[in-house]
MARMARMI-882635 format. One line per 3 residues: number of its first residue (from 1); their letters; for each residue x, y, z of C-alpha. Coordinates in Angstrom, 3 decimals, always signed. Layout:
NUM = a = X,Y,Z  ...
This chain:
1 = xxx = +20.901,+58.100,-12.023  +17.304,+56.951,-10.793  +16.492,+57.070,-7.115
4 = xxx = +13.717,+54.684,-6.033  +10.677,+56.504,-4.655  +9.792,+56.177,-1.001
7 = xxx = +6.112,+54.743,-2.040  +4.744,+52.275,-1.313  +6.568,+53.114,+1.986
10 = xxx = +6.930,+49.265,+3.135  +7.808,+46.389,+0.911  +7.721,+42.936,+2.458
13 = xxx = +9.115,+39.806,+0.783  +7.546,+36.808,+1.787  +9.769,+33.583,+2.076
16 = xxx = +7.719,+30.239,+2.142  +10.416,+27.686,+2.383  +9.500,+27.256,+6.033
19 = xxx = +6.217,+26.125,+5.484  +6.973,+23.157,+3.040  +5.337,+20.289,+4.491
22 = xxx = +7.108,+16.807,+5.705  +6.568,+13.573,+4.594  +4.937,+11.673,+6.778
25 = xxx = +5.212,+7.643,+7.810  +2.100,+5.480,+7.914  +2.833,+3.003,+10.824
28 = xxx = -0.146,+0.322,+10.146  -0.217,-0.365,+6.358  -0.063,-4.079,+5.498
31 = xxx = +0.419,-5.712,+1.852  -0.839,-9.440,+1.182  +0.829,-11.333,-1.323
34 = xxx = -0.721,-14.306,-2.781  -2.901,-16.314,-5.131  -6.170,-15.497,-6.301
37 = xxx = -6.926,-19.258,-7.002  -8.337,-17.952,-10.073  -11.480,-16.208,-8.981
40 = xxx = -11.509,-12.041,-8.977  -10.287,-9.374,-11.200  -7.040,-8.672,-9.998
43 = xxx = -4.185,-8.635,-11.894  -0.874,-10.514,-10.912  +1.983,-8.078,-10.133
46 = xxx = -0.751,-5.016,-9.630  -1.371,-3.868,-6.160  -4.624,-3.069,-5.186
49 = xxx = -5.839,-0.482,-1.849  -8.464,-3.002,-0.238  -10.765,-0.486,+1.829
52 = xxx = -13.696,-3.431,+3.334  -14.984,-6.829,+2.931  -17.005,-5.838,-0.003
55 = xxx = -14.073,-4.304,-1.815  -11.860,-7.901,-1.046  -15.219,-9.730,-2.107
58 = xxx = -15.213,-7.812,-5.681  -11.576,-7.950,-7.238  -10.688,-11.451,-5.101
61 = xxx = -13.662,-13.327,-5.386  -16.086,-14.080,-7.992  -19.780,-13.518,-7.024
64 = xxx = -23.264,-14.427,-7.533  -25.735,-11.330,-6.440  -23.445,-10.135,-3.863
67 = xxx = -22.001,-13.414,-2.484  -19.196,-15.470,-3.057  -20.342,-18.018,-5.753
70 = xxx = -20.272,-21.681,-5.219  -21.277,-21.551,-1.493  -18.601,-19.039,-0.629
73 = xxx = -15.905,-21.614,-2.492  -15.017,-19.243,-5.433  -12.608,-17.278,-3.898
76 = xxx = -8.777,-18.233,-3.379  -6.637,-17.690,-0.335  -5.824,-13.705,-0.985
79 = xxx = -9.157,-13.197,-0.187  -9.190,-15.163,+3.058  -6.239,-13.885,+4.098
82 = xxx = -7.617,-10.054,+3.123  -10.493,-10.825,+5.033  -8.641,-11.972,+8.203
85 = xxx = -6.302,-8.920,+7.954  -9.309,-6.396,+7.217  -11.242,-7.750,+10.461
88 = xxx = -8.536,-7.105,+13.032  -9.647,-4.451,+15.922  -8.496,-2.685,+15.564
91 = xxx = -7.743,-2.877,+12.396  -4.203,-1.807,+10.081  -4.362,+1.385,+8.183
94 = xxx = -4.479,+0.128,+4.694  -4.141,-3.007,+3.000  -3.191,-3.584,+0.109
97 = xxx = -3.665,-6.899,-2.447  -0.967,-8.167,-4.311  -2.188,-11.356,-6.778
100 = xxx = +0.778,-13.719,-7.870  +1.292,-15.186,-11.103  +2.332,-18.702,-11.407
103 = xxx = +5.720,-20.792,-12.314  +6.669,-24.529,-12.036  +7.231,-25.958,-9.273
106 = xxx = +9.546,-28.632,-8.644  +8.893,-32.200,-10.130  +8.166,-34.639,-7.854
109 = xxx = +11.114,-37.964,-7.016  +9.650,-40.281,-9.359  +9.618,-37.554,-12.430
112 = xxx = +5.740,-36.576,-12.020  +5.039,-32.852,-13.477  +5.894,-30.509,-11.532
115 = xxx = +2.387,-28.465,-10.435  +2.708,-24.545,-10.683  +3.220,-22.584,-7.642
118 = xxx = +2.831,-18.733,-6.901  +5.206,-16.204,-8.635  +5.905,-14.511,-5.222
121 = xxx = +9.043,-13.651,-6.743  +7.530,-11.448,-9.399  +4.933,-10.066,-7.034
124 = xxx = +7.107,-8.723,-3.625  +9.053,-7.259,-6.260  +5.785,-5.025,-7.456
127 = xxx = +5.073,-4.710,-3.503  +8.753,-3.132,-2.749  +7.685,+0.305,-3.762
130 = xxx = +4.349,+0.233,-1.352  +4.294,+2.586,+1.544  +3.521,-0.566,+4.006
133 = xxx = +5.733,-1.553,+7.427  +3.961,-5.868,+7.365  +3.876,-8.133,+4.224
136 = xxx = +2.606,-11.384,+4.427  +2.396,-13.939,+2.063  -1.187,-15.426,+1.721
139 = xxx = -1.974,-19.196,+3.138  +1.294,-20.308,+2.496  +3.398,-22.710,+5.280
142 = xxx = +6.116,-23.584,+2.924  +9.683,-22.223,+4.612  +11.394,-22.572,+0.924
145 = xxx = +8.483,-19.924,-0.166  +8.806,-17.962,+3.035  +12.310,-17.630,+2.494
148 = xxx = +11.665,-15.416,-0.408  +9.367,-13.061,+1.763  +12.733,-12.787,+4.624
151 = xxx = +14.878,-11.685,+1.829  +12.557,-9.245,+0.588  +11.883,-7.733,+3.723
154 = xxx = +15.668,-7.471,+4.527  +16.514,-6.369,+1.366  +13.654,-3.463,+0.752
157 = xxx = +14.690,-2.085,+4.503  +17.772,-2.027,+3.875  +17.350,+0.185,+0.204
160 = xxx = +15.071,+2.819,+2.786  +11.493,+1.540,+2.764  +11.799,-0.416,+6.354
163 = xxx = +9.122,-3.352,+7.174  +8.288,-6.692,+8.884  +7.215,-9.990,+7.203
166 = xxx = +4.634,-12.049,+8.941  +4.839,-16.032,+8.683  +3.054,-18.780,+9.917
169 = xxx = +4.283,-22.075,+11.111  +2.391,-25.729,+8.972  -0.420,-26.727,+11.667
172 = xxx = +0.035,-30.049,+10.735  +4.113,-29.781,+10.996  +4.980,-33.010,+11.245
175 = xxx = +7.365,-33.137,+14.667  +8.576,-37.267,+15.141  +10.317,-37.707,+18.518
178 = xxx = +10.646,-33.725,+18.945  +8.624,-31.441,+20.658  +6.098,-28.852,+17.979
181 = xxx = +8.518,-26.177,+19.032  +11.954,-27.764,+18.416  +10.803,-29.075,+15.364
184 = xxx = +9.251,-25.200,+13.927  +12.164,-23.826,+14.995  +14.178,-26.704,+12.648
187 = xxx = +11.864,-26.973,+9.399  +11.725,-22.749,+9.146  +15.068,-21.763,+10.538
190 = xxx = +16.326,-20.211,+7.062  +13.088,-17.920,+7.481  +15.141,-16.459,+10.983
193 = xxx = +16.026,-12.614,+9.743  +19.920,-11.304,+11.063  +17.842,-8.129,+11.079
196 = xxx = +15.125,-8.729,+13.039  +12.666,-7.972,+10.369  +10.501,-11.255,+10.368
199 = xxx = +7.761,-12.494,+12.668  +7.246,-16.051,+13.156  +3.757,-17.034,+14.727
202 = xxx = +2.135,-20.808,+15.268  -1.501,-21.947,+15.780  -2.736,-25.250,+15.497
205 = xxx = -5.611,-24.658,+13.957  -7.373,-27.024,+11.708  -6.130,-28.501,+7.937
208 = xxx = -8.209,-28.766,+4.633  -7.522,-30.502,+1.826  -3.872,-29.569,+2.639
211 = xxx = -4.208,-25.496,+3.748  -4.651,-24.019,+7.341  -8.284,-23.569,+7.581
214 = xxx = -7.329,-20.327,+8.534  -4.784,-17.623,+7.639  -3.132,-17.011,+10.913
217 = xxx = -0.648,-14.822,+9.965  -2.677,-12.672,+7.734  -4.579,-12.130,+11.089
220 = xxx = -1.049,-11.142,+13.009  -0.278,-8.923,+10.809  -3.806,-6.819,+10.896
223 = xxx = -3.520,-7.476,+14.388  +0.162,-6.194,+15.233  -0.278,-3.028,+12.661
226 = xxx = -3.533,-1.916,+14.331  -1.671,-0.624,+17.005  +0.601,+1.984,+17.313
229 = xxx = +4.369,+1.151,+17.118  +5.646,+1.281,+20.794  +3.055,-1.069,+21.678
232 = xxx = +3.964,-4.525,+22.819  +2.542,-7.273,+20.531  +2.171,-9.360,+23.524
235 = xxx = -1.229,-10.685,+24.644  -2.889,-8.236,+22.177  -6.417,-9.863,+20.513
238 = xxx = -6.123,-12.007,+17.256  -10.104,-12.474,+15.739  -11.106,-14.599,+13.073
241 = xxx = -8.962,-17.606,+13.836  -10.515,-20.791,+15.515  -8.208,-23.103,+17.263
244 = xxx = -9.756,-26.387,+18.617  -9.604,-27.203,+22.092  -7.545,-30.274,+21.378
247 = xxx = -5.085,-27.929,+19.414  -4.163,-25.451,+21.690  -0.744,-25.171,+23.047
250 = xxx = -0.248,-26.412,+26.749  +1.879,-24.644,+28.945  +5.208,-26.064,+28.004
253 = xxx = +4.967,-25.472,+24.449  +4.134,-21.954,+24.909  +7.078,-21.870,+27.010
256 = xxx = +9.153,-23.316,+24.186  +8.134,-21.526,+21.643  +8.338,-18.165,+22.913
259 = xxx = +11.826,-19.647,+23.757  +12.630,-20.066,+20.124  +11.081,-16.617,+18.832
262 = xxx = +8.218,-17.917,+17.616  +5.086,-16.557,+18.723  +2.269,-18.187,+19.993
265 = xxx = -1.463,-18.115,+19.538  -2.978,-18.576,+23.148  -6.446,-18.526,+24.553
268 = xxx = -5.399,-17.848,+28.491  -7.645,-19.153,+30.809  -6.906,-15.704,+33.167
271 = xxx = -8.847,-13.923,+30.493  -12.776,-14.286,+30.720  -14.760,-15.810,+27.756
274 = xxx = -12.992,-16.859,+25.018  -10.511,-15.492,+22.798  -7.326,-15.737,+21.407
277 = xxx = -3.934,-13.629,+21.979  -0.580,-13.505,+21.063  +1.349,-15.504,+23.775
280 = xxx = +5.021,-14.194,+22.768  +6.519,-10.275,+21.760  +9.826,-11.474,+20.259
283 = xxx = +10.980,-11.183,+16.469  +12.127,-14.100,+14.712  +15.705,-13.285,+14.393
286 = xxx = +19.607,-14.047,+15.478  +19.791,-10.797,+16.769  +19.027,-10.537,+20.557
289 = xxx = +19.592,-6.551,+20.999  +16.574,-6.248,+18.738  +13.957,-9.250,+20.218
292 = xxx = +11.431,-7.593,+20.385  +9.084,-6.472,+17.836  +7.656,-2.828,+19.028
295 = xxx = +11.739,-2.243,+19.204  +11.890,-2.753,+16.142  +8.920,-1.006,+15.128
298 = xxx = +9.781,+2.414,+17.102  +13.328,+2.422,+15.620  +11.917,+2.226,+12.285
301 = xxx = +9.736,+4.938,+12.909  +12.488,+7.572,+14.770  +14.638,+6.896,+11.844
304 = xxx = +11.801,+7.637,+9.445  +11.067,+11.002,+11.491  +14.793,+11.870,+12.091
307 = xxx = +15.428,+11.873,+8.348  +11.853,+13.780,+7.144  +12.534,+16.192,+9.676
310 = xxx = +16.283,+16.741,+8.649  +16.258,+16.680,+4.825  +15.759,+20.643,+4.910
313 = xxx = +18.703,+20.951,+6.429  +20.476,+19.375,+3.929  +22.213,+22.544,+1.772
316 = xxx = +20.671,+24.964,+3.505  +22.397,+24.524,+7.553  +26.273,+26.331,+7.569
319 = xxx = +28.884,+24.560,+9.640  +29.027,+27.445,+12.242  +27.597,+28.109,+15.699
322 = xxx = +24.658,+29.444,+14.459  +23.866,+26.906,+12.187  +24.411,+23.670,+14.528
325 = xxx = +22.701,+25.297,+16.961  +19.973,+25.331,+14.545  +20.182,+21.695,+13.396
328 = xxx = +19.895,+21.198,+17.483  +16.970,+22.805,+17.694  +15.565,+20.895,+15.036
331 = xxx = +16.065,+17.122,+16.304  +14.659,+18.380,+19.441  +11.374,+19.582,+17.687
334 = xxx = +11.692,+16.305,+16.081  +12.404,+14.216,+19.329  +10.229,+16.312,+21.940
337 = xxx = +6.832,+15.008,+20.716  +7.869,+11.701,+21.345  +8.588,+12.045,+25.066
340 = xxx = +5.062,+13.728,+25.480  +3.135,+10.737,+23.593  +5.215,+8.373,+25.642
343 = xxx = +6.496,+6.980,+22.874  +10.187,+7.423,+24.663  +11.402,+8.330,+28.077
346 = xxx = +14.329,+10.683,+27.288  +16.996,+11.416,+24.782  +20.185,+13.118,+24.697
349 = xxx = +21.840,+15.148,+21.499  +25.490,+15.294,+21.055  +26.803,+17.309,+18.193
352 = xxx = +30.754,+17.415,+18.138  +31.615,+20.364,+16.224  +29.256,+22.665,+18.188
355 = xxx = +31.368,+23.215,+21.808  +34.587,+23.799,+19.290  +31.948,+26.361,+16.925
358 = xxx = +30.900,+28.163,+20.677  +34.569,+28.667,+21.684  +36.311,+31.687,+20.671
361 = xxx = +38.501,+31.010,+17.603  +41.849,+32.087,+19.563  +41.379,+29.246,+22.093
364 = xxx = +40.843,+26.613,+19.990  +43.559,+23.890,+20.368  +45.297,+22.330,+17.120
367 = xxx = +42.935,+19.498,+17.499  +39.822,+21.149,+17.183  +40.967,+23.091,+14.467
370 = xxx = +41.583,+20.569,+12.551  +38.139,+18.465,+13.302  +36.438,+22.243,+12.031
373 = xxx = +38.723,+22.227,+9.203  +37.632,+18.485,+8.130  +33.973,+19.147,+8.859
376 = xxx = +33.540,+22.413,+6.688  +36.258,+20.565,+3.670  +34.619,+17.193,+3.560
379 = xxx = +30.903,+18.925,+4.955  +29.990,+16.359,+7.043  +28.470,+16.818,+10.503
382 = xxx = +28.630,+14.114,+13.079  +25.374,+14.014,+15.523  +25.611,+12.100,+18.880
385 = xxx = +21.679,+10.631,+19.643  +20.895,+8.734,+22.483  +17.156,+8.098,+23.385
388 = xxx = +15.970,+5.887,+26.095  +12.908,+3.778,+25.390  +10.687,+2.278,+28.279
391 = xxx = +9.704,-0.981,+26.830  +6.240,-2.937,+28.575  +6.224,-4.896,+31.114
394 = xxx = +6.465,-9.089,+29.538  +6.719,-10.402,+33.333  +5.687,-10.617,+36.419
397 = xxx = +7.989,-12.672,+39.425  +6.459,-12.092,+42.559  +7.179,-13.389,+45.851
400 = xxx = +4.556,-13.757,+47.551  +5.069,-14.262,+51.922  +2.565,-15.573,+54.011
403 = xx = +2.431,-14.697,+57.864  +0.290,-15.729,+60.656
């Protein structure tokens, strides 16, 4: 029989599963979706990182020493809406291009050819797999074309990869007898998400040759992801949109369309110099618990956190005391940080099985036993969270008394 030797004395075994690293959420990465108009390298269906003007200016443009060729008129509207996005302050995290392909349209009443259209189809589909939280689809006003942006939005947060879609209401709507917001709110009301996951915005700014002269919602969307995810959207800075005076909302029509969810583009006369803001917070969506958008935004990011931080516990945590009061001590390291960044107020953890796993095995009743005896057979582990989030402040009412 061999008997190990005493030397070396000391033998440590080193165990590095602690130290594997989590996944991490980026909270301000937009993609663009939309049509080259022909100029640029960029392939339809193939993402591209965007990191400045230049880089837009090379794969979305076609150039002449430097510049945009033609007078700056060679380049199509996923540059300009690149652009708009890219010059937010601050601005998103990354952006990414996605070109579209092309398909028929539909044929006009009196049988004329029908004139291609973007692929968007083709191209959210190559955008679903992009670590972003905005899409947007470049220059485009059409709700039948939107539509297609809602449903991928819903569908990709739903499969795990949660984010918002931008849109922009037709500056040139046409409204008849009703007011600009009742009639928005009519022409794009299949582009309202159940799930709170789109963002409707509306600027009358000026029309060429059929197009907004300006990509508004590109600019939302580098606006909204510059900033961190419990901040408010409202009255935060939009650049590189120009609204003429005779196009700017008046009072009641802000009032209206913040009243329908649709956010408008303001330049308040309480703010000095000029400069335009977002006059609303609110999602476009039939789903009043979740109105607002840095709501949204925050849930999507504690769920995000909640299940990065947890997926080591997953085969590795026992259904006993020690073990729950492990996987406590874990959603607190998780949730903790956000009540010191002020990202939440407070939050509460409730895990079932753990009083029943702390009381001594002779006193607990039939009941319990059985919940134990269901947890550790089917090994699943019910966890109670409750976290109370401090949103901004969207109003004022003041009553104001005057005495002599």
């Amino acid at each position: 029989m061999t008997v190990t030797a005493e030397f070396p004395f000391i033998k440590v075994t080193i165990d590095t599963r602690g130290l594997q690293s989590l996944a991490r959420r980026a909270v301000g990465n937009i993609a663009v979706v939309g049509s080259t108009g022909g100029f640029g390298d960029a392939e339809p269906g193939v993402p591209l990182q965007i990191g400045d003007e230049a880089d837009a200016r090379k794969h979305l443009a076609n150039l002449d020493k430097g510049a945009i060729a033609d007078h700056g008129k060679s380049a199509g509207p996923l540059y300009h809406a690149v652009r708009a996005a890219l010059l937010q302050d601050p601005a998103p995290s990354r952006v990414y291009a996605v070109a579209t392909g092309t398909r028929d349209g539909t044929p006009g009443p009196d049988g004329e050819p029908a004139a291609p259209v973007p692929d968007y189809g083709a191209a959210l589909a190559a955008a679903a797999a992009l670590p972003v939280q905005f899409v947007c689809l470049a220059g485009e006003v059409d709700p039948a074309q939107l539509e297609e942006l809602k449903n991928h939005v819903d569908d990709v947060s739903k499969a795990g990869s949660a984010r918002m879609g931008v849109a922009m209401v037709d500056p040139d709507l046409a409204v008849g007898d009703a007011t600009f917001a009742a009639a928005a709110n009519t022409a794009y009301t299949q582009v309202k998400s159940d799930s709170s996951r789109m963002i409707l915005v509306a600027a009358r700014v000026k029309v060429d040759n059929g197009r907004p002269a300006f990509d508004v919602a590109a600019a939302v969307t580098g606006a909204i992801a510059g900033f961190p995810p419990h901040a408010s959207v409202l009255m935060k800075p939009v650049r590189e949109v120009r609204i003429p005076l005779e196009g700017q909302f008046t009072g009641s029509e802000i009032k209206e369309l913040a009243e329908a969810f649709i956010i408008p583009v303001i330049d308040p006369e309480l703010i000095p110099g000029e400069g335009l803001f977002l006059g609303s917070g609110r999602c476009y969506t039939t789903d009043t618990q979740r109105l607002y958008v840095d709501v949204v935004r925050v849930l999507d990011h504690i769920e995000f956190l909640l299940k990065a931080g947890l997926i080591g516990a997953i085969g590795d945590t026992r259904i006993d005391r020690l073990g729950m009061q492990g996987l406590r001590s874990r959603i607190d390291g998780i949730l903790s940080p956000l009540v010191g960044s002020g990202i939440i107020t407070e939050y509460t953890i409730d895990i079932p099985l753990l009083p029943i796993l702390e009381a001594a095995e002779a006193n607990r009743s039939p009941g319990q036993v059985t919940t134990l005896t269901a947890a550790r057979t089917e090994r699943v582990v019910e966890v109670l969270l409750t976290v109370t989030y401090a949103g901004s402040v969207h109003f004022l009412d003041i009553n104001l008394a005057l005495k002599s």
